[in-house]
BAFI-3210 file (N, C-alpha, C; in Angstrom, 3 decimals, decimal comma, padded with zeros to 6 digits):
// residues 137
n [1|2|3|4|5|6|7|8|9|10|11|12|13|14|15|16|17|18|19|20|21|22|23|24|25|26|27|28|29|30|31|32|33|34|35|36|37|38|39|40|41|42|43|44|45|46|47|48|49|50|51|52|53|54|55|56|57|58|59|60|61|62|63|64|65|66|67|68|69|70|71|72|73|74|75|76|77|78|79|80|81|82|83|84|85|86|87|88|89|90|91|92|93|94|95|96|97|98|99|100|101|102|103|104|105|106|107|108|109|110|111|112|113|114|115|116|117|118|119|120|121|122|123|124|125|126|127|128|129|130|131|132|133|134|135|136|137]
n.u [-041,778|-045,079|-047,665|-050,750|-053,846|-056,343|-058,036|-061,147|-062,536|-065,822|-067,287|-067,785|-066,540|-067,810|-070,553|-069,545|-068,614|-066,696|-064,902|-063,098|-060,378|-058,718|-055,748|-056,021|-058,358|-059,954|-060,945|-063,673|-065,309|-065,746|-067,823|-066,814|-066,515|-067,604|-069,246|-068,790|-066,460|-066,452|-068,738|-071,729|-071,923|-072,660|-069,854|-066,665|-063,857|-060,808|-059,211|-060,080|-059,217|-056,806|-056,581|-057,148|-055,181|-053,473|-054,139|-054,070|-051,665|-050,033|-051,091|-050,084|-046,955|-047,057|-047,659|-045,347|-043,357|-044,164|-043,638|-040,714|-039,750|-040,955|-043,674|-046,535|-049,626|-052,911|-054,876|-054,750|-055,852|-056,646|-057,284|-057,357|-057,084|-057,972|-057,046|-057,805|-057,951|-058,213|-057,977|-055,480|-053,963|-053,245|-053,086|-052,357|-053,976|-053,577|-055,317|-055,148|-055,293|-054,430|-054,623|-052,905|-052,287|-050,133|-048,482|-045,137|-045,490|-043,812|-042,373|-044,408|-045,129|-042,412|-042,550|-044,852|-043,944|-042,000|-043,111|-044,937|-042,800|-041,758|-043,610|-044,517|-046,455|-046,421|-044,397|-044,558|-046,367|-046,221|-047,171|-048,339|-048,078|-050,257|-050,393|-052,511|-052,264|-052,886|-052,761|-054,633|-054,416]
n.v [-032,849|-032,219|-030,314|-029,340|-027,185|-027,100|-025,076|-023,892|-021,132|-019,821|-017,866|-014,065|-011,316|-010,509|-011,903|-014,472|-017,649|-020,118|-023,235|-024,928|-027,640|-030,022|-031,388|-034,071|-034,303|-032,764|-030,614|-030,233|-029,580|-026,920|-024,295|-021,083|-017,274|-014,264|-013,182|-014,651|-013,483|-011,045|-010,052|-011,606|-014,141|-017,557|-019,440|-020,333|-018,454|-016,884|-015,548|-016,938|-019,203|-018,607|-017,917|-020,348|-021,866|-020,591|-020,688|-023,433|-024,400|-022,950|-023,979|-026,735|-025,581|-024,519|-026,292|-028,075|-026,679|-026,247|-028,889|-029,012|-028,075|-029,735|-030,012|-030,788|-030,338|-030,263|-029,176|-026,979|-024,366|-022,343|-019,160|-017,442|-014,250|-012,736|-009,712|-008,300|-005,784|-002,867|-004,843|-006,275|-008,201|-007,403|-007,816|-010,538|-012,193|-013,491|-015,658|-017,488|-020,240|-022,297|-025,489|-026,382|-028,011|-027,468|-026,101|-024,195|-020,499|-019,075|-020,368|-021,484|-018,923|-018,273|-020,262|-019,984|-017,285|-018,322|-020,160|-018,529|-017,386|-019,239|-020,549|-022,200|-021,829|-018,511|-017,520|-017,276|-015,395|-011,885|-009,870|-008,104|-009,542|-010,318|-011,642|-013,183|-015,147|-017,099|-019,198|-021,797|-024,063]
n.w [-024,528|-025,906|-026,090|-027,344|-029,359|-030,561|-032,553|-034,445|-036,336|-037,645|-040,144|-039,512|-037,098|-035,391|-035,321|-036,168|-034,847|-033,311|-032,370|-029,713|-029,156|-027,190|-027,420|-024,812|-024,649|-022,800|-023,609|-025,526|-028,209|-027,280|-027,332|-028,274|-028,680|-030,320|-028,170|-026,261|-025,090|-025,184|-023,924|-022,303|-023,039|-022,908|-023,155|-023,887|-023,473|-024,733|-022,893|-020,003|-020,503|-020,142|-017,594|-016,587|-016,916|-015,572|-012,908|-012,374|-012,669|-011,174|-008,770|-008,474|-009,093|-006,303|-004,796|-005,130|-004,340|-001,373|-000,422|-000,789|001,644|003,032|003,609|003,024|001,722|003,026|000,750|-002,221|-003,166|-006,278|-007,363|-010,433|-011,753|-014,633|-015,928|-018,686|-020,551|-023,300|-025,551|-024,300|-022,365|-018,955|-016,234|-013,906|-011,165|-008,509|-005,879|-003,410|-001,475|000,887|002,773|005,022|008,278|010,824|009,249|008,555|008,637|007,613|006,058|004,245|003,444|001,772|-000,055|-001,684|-002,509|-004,438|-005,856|-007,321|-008,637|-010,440|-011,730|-014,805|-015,898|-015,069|-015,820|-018,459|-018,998|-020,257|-018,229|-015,220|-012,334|-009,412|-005,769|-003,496|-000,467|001,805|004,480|005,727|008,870]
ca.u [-043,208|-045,430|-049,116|-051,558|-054,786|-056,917|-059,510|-061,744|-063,753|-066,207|-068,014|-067,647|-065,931|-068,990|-071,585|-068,979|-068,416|-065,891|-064,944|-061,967|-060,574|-057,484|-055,187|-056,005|-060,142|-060,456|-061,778|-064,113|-066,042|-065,975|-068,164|-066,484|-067,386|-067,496|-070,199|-068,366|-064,916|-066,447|-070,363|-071,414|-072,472|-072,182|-068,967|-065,160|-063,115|-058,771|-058,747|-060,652|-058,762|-055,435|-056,381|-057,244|-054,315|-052,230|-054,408|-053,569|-050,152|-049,406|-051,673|-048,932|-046,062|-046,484|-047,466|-044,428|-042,444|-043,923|-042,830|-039,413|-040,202|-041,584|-044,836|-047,463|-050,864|-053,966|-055,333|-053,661|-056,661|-055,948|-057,989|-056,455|-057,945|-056,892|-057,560|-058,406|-058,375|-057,629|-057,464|-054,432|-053,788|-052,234|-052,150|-052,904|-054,278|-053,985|-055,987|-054,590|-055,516|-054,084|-054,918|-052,025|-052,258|-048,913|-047,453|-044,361|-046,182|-042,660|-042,338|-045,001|-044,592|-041,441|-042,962|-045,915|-043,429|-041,357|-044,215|-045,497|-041,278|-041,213|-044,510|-044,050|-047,494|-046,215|-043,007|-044,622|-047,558|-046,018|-048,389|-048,176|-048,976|-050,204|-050,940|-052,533|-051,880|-053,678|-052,699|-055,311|-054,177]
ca.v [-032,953|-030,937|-030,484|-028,932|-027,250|-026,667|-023,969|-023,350|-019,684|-019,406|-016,365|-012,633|-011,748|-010,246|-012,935|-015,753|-018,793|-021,419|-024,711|-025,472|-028,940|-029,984|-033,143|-034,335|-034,519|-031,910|-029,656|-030,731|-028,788|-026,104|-022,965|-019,413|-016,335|-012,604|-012,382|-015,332|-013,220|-009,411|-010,285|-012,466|-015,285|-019,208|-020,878|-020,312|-017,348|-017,180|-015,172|-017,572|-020,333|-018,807|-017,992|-021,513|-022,318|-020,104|-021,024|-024,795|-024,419|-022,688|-024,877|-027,570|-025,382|-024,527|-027,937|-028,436|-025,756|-026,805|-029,967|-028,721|-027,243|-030,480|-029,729|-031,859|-029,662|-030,821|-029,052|-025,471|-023,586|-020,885|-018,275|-016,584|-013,493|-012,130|-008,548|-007,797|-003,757|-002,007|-005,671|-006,490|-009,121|-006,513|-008,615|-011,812|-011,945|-015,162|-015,951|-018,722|-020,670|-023,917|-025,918|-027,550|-028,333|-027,149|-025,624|-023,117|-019,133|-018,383|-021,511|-020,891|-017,482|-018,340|-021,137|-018,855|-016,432|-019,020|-020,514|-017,270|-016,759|-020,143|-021,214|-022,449|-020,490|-017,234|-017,066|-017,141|-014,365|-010,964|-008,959|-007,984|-010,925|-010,121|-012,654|-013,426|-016,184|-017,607|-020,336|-022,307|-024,651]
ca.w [-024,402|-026,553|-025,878|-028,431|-029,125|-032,168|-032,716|-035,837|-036,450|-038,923|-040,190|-039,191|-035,617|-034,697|-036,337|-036,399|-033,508|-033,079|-030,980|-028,964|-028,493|-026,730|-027,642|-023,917|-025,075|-021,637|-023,877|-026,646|-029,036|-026,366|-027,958|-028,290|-029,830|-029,572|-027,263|-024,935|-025,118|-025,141|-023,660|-020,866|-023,470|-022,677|-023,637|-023,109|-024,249|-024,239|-021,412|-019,084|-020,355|-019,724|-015,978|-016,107|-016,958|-013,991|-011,605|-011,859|-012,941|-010,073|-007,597|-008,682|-008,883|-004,624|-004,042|-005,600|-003,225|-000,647|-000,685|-000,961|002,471|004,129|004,331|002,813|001,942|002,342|-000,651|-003,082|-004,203|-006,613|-008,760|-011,114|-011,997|-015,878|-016,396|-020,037|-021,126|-024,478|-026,045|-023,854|-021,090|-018,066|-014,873|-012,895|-009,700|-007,908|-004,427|-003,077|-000,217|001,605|003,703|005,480|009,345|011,920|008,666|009,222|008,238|006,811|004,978|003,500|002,123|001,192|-000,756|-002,804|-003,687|-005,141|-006,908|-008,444|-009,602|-010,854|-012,427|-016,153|-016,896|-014,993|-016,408|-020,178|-019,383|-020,023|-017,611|-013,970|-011,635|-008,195|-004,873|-001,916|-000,297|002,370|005,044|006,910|009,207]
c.u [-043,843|-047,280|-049,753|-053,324|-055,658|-058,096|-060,195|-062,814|-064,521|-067,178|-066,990|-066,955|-067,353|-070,431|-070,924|-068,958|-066,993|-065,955|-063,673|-061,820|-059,070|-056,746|-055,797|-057,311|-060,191|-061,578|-061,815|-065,194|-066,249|-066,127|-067,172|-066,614|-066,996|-067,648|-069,787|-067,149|-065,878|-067,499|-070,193|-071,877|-072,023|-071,349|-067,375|-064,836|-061,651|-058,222|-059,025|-059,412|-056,913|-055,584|-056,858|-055,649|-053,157|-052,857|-054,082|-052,307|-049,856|-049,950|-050,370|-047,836|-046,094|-046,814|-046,041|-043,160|-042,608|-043,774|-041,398|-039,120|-040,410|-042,785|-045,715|-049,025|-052,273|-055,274|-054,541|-055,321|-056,549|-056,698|-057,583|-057,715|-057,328|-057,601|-057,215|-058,550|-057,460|-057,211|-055,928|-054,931|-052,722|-051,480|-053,136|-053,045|-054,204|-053,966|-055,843|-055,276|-055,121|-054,490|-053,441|-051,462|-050,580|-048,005|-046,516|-045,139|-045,048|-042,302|-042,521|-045,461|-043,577|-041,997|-043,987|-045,247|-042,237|-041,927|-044,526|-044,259|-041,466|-042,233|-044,471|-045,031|-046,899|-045,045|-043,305|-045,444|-046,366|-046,924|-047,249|-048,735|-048,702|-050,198|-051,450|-053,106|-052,187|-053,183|-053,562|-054,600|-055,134]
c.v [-031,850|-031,373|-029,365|-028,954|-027,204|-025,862|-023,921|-022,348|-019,984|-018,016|-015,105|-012,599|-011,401|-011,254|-014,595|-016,842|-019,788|-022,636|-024,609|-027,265|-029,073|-031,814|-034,039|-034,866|-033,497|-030,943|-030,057|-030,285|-028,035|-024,807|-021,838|-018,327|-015,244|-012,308|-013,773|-014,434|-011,557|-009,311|-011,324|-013,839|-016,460|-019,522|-020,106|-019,028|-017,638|-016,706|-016,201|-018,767|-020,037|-018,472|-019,366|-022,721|-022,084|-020,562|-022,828|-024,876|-023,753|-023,141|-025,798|-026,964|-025,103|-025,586|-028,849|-027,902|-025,871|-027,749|-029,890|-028,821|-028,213|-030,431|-030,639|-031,171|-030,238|-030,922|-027,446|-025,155|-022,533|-020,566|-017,553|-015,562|-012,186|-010,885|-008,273|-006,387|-003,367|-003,513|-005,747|-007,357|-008,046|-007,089|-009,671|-011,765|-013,078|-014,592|-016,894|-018,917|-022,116|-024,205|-026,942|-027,444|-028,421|-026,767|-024,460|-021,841|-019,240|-019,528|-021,561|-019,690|-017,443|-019,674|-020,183|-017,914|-016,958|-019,684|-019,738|-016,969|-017,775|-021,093|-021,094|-021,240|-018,630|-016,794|-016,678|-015,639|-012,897|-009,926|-009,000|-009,037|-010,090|-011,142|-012,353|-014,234|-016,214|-018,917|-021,059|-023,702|-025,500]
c.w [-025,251|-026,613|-027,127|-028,224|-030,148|-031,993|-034,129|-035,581|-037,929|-039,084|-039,704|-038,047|-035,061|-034,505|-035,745|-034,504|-033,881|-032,057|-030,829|-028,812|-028,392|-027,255|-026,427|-024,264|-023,508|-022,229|-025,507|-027,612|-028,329|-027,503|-027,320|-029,426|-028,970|-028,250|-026,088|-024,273|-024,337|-024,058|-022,062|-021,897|-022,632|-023,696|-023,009|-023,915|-024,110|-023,197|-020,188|-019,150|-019,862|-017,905|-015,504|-015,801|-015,716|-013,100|-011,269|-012,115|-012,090|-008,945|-007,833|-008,152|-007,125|-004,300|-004,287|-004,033|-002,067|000,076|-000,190|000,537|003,411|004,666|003,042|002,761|001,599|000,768|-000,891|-003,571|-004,747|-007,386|-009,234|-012,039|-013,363|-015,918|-017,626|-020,597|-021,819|-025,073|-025,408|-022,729|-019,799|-017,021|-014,797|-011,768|-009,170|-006,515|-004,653|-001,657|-000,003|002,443|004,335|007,068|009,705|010,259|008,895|008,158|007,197|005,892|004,202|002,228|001,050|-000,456|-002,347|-003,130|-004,731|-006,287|-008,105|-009,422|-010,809|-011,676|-013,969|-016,927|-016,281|-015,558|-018,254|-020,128|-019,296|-019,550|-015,773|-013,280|-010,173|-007,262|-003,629|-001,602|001,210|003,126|005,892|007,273|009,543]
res [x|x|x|x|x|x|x|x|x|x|x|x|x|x|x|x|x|x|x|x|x|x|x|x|x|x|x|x|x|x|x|x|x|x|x|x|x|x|x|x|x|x|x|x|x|x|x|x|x|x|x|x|x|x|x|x|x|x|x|x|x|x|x|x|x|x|x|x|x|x|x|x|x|x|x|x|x|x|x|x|x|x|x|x|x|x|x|x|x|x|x|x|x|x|x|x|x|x|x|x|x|x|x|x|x|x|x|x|x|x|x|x|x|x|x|x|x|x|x|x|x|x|x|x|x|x|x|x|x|x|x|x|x|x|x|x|x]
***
């Protein structure tokens, strides 16, 4: 399988803009720029999109685990939270929360720290990844 994305910059870094667009069409002339990346501008930056990326790639991967597990969740919500300083990616933060009615606590845990080992996106980011992980029944 091989997925793909395409970007084009034009101009200055400071001055200049680009678009994002993904093979999928998810993301389609999506603006970025300095002042989306550095600033609070409107549009996407690479950081955002890669905690977009852990946070659903690892909603999957414990819906995945817990599965394994026998449990069946009503929903995985996860935010992944990229910290950015000195032009570097350092850590990931994921807040998690489930929802999955008479699930086992320890199951569970066991499940989200299997997730966080075993997620395709956490295994690529070289940074610190943190969690906390959340069961509502």
């Amino acid at each position: 399988m091989l997925r793909t994305a395409h970007a084009v910059w034009n101009g200055s870094l400071k001055e200049g803009k680009g678009v994002i667009d993904t093979q999928s069409g998810g993301l389609k002339g999506m603006a970025y720029s300095f002042h989306t990346r550095f600033e609070d501008g409107v549009g996407v930056n690479p950081e955002e999109l890669i905690a977009a990326a852990h946070a659903s790639c690892f909603s999957m991967a414990l819906s995945a685990q817990l599965g394994q597990r026998d449990i069946i969740p009503q929903s995985v919500e996860t935010t992944a939270n990229i910290t950015f300083e000195n032009l570097t990616l350092t850590k990931s933060h994921l807040d998690v929360t489930v929802k999955a009615p008479g699930a086992d606590k320890a199951k569970f845990e066991e499940a989200a720290a299997a997730a966080k080992a075993g997620c395709p996106i956490s295994k690529v980011l070289n940074l610190e990844i943190t969690m906390d992980a959340k069961l509502e029944n």
